[in-house]
C-alpha positions in Angstrom: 20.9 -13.4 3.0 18.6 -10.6 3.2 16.5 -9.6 -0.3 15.3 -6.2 -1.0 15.6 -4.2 -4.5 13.3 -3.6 -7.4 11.2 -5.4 -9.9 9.8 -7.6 -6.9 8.1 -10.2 -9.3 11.5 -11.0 -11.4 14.5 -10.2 -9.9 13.8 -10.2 -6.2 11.9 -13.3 -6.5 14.3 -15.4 -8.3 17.2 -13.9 -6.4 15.5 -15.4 -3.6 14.8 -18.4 -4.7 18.4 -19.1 -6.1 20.2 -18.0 -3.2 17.7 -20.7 -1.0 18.7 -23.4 -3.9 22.7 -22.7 -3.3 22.3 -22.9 0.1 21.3 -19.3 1.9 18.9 -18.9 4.7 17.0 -16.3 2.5 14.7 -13.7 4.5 12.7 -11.9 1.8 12.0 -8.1 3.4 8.5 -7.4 1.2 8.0 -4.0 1.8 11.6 -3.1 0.8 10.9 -4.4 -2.7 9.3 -3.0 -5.5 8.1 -2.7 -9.3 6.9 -0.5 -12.0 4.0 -3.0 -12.6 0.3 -2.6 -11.2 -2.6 -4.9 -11.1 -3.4 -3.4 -14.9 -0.2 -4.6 -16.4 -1.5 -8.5 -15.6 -5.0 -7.3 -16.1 -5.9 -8.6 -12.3 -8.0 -6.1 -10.7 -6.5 -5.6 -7.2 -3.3 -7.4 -7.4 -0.6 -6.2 -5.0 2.6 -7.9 -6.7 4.6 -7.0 -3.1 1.9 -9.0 -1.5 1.2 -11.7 -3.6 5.4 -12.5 -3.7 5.3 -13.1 -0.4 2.8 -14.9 0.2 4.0 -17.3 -2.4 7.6 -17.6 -1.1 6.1 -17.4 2.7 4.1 -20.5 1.4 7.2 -22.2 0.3 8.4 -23.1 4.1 11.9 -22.2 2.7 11.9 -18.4 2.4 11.2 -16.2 5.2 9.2 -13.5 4.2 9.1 -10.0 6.9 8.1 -6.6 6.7 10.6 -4.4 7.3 9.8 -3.3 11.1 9.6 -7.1 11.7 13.3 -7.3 10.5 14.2 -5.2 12.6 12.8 -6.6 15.9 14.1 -10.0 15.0 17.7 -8.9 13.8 18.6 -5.4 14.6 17.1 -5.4 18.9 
């Protein structure tokens, strides 16, 4: 299962993690995610929310995380 859409620290990031809990190989494409939410909304000066999602799911050992061009090198060549 393949996750991309918007609001990248909610609904991308528990989509991902429930699909891996019922089962899915979940690859988590960062850059194809997104939110209306900056580093002032959580008052953390230089937060990159796309970043910082994946680098806790790529933490998790459970979740691969890609960039887009990555994805496609690994499953479009």
């Amino acid at each position: 299962m393949f996750t991309t859409g918007f609001n990248t620290e909610f609904c991308c990031l528990f989509t991902a993690i429930s699909a891996y809990d019922r089962g899915f190989k979940v690859t988590f494409i960062e850059d194809a995610t997104g939110t209306v939410n900056d580093a002032e909304v959580y008052e953390m000066k230089g937060l990159d929310i796309r970043d910082f999602v994946g680098t806790v799911l790529h933490w998790s050992n459970c979740i691969e995380v890609l960039y887009y061009e990555e994805f496609v090198k690994v499953y479009h060549d």
